[in-house]
C-alpha positions in Angstrom: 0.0 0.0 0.0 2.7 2.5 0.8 4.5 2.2 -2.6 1.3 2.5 -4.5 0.5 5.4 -2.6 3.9 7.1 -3.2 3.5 5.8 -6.8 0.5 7.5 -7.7 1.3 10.7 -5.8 3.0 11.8 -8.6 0.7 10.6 -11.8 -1.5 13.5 -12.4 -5.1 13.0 -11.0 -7.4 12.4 -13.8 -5.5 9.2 -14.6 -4.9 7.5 -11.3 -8.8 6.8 -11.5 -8.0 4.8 -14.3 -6.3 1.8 -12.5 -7.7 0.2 -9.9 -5.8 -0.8 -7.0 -4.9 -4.4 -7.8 -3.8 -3.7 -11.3 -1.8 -1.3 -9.8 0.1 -3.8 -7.8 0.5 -6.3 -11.2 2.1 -3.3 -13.0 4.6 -2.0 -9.8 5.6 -5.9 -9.6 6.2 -6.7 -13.0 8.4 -4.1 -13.8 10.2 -4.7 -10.8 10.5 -8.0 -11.9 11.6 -7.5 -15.6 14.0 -4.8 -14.1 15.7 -7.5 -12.0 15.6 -10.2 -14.9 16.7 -8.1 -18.2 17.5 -9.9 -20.9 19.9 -9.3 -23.9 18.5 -8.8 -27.7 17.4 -12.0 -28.9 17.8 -13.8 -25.6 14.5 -12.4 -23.7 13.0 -16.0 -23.3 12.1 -15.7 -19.8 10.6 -12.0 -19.8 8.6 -12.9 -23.2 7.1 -16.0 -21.1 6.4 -13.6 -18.1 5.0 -11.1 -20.5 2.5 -13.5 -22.1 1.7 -14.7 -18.7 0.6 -11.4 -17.9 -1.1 -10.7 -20.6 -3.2 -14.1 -20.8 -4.9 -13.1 -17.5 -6.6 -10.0 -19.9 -8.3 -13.4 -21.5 -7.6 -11.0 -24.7 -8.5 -13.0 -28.6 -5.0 -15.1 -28.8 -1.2 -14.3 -27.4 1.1 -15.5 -29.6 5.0 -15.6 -29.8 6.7 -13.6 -32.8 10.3 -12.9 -33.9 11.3 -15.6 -32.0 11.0 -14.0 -28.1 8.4 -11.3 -29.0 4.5 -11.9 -27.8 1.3 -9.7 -30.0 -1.6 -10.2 -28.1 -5.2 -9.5 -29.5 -7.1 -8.0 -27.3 -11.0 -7.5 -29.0 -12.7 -4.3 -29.8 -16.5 -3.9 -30.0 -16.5 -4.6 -33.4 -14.4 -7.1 -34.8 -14.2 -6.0 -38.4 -13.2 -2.5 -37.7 -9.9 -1.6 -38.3 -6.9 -2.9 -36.3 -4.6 -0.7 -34.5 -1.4 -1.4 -32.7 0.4 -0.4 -29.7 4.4 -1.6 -29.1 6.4 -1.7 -26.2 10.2 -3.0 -26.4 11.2 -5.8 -24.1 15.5 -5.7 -24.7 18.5 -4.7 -22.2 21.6 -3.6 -22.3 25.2 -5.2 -21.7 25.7 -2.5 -18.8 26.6 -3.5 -15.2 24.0 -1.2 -12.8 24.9 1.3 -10.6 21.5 2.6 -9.6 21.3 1.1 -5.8 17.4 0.4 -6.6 16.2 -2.2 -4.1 15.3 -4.2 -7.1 18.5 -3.9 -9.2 19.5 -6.1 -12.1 20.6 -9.8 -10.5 21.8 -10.6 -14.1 25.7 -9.7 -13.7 26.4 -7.5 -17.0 23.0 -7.1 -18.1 20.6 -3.8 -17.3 17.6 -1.8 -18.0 19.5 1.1 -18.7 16.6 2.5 -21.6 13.4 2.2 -19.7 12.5 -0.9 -21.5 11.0 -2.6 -18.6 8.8 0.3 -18.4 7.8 0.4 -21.7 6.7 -3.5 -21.6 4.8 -2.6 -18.3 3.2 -0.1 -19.8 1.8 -1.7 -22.6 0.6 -4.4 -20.4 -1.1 -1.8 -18.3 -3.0 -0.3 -21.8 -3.8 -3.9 -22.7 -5.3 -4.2 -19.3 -6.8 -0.6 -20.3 -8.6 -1.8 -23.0 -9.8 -5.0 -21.7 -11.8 -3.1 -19.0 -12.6 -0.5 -21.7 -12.1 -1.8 -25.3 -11.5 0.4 -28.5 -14.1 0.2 -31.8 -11.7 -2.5 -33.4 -9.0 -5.0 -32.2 -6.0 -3.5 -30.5 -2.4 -5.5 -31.2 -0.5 -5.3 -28.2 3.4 -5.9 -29.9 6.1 -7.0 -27.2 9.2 -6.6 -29.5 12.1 -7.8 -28.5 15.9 -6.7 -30.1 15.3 -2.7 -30.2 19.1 -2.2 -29.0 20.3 -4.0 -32.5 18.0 -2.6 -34.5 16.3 -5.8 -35.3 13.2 -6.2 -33.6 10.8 -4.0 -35.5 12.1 -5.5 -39.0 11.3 -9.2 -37.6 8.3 -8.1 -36.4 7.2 -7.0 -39.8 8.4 -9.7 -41.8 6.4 -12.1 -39.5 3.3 -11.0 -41.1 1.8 -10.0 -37.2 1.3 -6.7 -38.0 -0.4 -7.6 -41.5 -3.7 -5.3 -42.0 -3.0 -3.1 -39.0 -3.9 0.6 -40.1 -2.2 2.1 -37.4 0.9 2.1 -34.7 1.5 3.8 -31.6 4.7 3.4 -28.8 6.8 5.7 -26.7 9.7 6.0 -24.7 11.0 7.3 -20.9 12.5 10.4 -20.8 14.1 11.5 -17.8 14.4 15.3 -19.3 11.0 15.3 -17.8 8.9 15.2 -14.7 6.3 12.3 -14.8 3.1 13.9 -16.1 5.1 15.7 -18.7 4.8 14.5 -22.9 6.6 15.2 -25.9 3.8 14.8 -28.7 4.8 16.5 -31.8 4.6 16.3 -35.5 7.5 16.0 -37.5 11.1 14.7 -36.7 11.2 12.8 -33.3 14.2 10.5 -33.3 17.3 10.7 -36.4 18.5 7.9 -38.3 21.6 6.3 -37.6 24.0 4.5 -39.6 26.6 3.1 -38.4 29.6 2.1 -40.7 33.0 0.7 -41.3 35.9 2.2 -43.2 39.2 0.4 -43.7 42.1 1.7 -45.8 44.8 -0.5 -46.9 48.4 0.8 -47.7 51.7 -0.8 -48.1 53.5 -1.5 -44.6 57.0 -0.6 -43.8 59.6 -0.1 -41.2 58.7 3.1 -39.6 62.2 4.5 -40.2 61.7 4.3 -43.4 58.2 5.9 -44.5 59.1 6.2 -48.1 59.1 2.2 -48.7 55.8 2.3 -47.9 52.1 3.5 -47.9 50.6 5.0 -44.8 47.3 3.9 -43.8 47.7 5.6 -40.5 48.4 9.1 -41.6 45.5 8.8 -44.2 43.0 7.5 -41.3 43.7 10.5 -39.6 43.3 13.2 -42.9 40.3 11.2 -43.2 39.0 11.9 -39.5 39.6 15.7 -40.3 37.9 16.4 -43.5 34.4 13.9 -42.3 33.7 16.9 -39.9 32.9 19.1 -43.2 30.1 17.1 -44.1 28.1 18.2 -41.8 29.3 21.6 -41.3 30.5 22.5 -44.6 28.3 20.9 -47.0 24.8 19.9 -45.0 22.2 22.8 -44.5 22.9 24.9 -42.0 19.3 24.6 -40.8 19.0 20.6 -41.2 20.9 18.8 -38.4 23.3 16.1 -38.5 25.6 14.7 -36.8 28.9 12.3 -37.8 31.2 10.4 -35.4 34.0 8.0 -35.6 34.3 6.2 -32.4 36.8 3.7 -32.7 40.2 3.3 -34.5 42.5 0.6 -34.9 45.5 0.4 -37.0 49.2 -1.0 -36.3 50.7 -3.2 -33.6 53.8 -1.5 -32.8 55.3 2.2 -32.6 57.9 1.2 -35.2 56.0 -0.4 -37.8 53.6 1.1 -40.8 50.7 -0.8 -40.9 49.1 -2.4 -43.4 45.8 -1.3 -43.0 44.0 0.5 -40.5 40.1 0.7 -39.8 37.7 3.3 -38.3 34.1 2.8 -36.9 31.6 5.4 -36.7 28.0 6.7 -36.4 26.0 9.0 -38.9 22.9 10.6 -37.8 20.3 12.7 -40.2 16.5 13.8 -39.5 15.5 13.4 -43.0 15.0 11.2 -45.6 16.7 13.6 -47.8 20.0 14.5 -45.6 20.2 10.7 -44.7 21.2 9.9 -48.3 23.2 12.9 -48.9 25.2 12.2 -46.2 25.4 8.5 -47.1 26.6 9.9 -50.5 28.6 12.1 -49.6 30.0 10.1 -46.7 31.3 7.4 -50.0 32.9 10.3 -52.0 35.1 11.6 -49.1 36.3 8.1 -48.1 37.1 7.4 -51.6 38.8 10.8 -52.6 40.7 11.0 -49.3 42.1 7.4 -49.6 42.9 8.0 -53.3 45.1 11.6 -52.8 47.2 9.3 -49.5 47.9 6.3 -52.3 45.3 3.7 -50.3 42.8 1.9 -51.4 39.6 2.3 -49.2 36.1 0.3 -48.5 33.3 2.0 -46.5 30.8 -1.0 -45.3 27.5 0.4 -43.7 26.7 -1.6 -40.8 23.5 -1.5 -38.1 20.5 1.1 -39.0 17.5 2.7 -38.5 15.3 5.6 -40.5 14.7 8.6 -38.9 11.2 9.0 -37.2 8.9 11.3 -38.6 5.6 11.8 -36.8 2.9 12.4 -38.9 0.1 15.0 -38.6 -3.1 12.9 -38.5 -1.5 10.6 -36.3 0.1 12.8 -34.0 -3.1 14.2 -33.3 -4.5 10.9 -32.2 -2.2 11.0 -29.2 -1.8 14.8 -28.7 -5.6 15.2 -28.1 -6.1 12.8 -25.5 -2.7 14.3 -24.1 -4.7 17.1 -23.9 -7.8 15.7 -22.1 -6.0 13.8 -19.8 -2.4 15.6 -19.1 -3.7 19.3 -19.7 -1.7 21.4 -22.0 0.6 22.7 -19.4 2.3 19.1 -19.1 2.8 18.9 -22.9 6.1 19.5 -23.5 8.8 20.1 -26.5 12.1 18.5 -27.2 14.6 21.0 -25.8 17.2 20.3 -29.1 16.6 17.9 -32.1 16.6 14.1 -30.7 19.6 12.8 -32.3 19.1 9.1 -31.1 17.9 6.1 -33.1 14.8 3.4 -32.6 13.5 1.0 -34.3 10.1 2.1 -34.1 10.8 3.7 -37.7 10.7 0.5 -39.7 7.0 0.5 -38.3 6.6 4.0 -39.6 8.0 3.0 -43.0 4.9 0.5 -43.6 2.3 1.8 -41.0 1.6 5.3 -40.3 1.5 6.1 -36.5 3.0 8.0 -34.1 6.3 7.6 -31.3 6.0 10.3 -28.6 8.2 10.5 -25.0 7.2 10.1 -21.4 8.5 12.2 -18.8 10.4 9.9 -16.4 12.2 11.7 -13.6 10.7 11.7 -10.2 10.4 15.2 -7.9 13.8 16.4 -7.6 16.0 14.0 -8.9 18.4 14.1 -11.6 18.5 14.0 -15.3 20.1 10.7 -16.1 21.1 9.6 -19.4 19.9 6.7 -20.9 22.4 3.6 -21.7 23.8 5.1 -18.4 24.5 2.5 -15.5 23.1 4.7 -13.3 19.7 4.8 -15.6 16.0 4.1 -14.2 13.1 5.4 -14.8 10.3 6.5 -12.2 7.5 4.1 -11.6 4.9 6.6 -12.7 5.8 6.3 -15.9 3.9 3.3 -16.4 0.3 5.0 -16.0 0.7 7.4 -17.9 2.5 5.8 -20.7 -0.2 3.0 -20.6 -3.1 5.9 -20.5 -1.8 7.3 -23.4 -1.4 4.4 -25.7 -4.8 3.4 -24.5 -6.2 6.2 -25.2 -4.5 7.1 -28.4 -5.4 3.4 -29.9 -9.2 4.6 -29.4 -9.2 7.5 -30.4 -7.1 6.5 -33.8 -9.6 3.3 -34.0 -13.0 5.4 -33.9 -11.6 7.9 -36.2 -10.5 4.6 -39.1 -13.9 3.1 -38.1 -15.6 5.9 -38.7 -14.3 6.8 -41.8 -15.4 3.1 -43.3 
């Protein structure tokens, strides 16, 4: 009683009457229970079993296991051949050892919630329960994906065929920028697209007394660092933002030896369609002109990705308004600088149209945390409100598609 109490003390009013006491004891102990038991991408066996437990109890149309440890439940609307809708919470963790000192830490040595994923499972558990107790005008998918952090959930998700006929998608994240009660639901940009990629240049080694014998892949590594910076601030739009990193570099054994090759690792981030692929392209014509002027021949391999997330209008609104009803406007927030992070959640966005928005996370007074941080949680509150929301927004976005049959 105490912990719900302190719980709800902090979820603004006109949604605590929303959750009745004992579903408010499921929610508090299964988060603390897939915070304590995170799994790795493609290993989350024994939360996707816990998870489809859970959501079994909602009796909902069928739970099903997709992309090998992800659950989509069906829970029914009124009217079974309106149009379907979807709401998707990732299940994943991260290869981080905690530092948080929560009474209900990770007990998996290596492994953490350091993204809020065990919230955002909870919380779609909590708007499956939602709509059980108050269902939509057509069936609502609730999608358990696992593999977010690799940037392979959403794809296997798709290619299952379990989100074949939905008309519309809905998910979120934590945000500890924000109080709980607080929402980022905007149109446009939400979350860039990331690339990340692999350059190796390959020279002629030599003794390092003796430079001229050979063909330095160090020294063009390094020109190479240099002039990527330009792309983004000599050749992209001053007004579009980007961002390029290299975050690793590897060449060479020993002080005295030329190399034969050395390799660089990076990240490149656009909020566009349009920049992605210029900075793609021009990303290939630096690495190529660079290696070619320092005598080395070059191969740039683009590795993990994601497209940027762009919120449309109609959608957005299907979340904003309820945001609105339930939240106020004063606790609908904007992104304080573009949101240069990647998520899956685009590859939905590709086939489905829908809408990702952020949930304030941060408790009263405490800090702004980072995410992928080992010292990364986010406050139970969370839960209702992101469950309210998705609720909430898979009605609203259901009537409207009903409606308009």
């Amino acid at each position: 009683m105490p912990r719900r109490r302190e719980t709800l003390g902090v979820v603004p009013p006109p949604l605590v009457d929303l959750f009745p006491a004992p579903l408010v004891d499921r929610l508090l102990d299964l988060r603390r229970h897939l915070h304590q038991y995170p799994e790795l991408s493609r290993q989350e066996e024994a939360t996707a079993d816990r998870l489809a437990q859970e959501l079994e109890r909602l009796e909902p149309v069928a739970v099903e296991r997709a992309a090998g440890t992800g659950v989509v439940a069906r829970i029914a609307g009124r009217d079974r051949g309106a149009p379907v809708v979807a709401l998707r919470g990732d299940i994943d963790a991260l290869p981080i050892d905690e530092a948080t000192g929560l009474d209900y830490t990770s007990l998996n040595a290596g492994v953490m919630h350091a993204c809020g994923h065990d919230v955002h499972a909870t919380w779609a558990v909590g708007a499956a329960a939602l709509l059980s107790a108050q269902p939509a005008a057509g069936d609502v998918l609730i999608v358990l994906q696992p593999a977010e952090e690799i940037a392979w959930g959403a794809q296997a998700i798709l290619a299952s065929g379990a989100l074949d006929g939905v008309t519309a998608i809905f998910g979120a994240h934590v945000d500890r920028r924000f109080t709980v009660g607080e929402v980022v639901v905007e149109e446009g940009p939400m979350n860039a697209a990331s690339d990340g990629f692999r350059i190796t240049l390959r020279g002629e080694g030599a003794h390092g007394a003796r430079p001229h014998e050979g063909t330095d892949p160090v020294i063009g590594a390094a020109a190479l660092i240099m002039q990527l910076q330009t792309l983004v601030s000599r050749r992209l739009e001053p007004g579009t933002p980007g961002v390029l990193t290299i975050g690793h570099v590897q060449a060479g054994v020993a002080g005295n030896v030329i190399p034969e090759s050395a390799r660089l690792l990076g990240t490149l981030r656009a909020t566009t369609a349009r920049s992605r692929e210029q900075l793609r392209d021009w990303l290939r014509e630096m690495v190529h002109a660079v290696a070619a002027v320092h005598r080395l021949d070059a191969e740039l391999e683009f590795l993990d990705h994601t497209p940027p997330i762009v919120n449309p209008p109609r959608e957005t609104q299907w979340v904003r308004q309820p945001a609105l009803e339930l939240l106020g406007g004063q606790r609908l927030c904007t992104l304080p600088e573009v949101n240069m992070g990647g998520e899956d959640f685009a590859y939905y966005l590709e086939k489905i149209p829908g809408c990702f928005f952020r949930v304030g996370a941060r408790e009263s007074g405490g800090a702004v945390i980072s995410a992928h941080s080992p010292h990364f949680f986010a406050a139970d509150g969370a839960i209702f409100v992101g469950a309210a929301l998705l609720a909430a927004a898979a009605r609203r976005a259901s009537a409207d598609l009903a409606s308009a049959l």
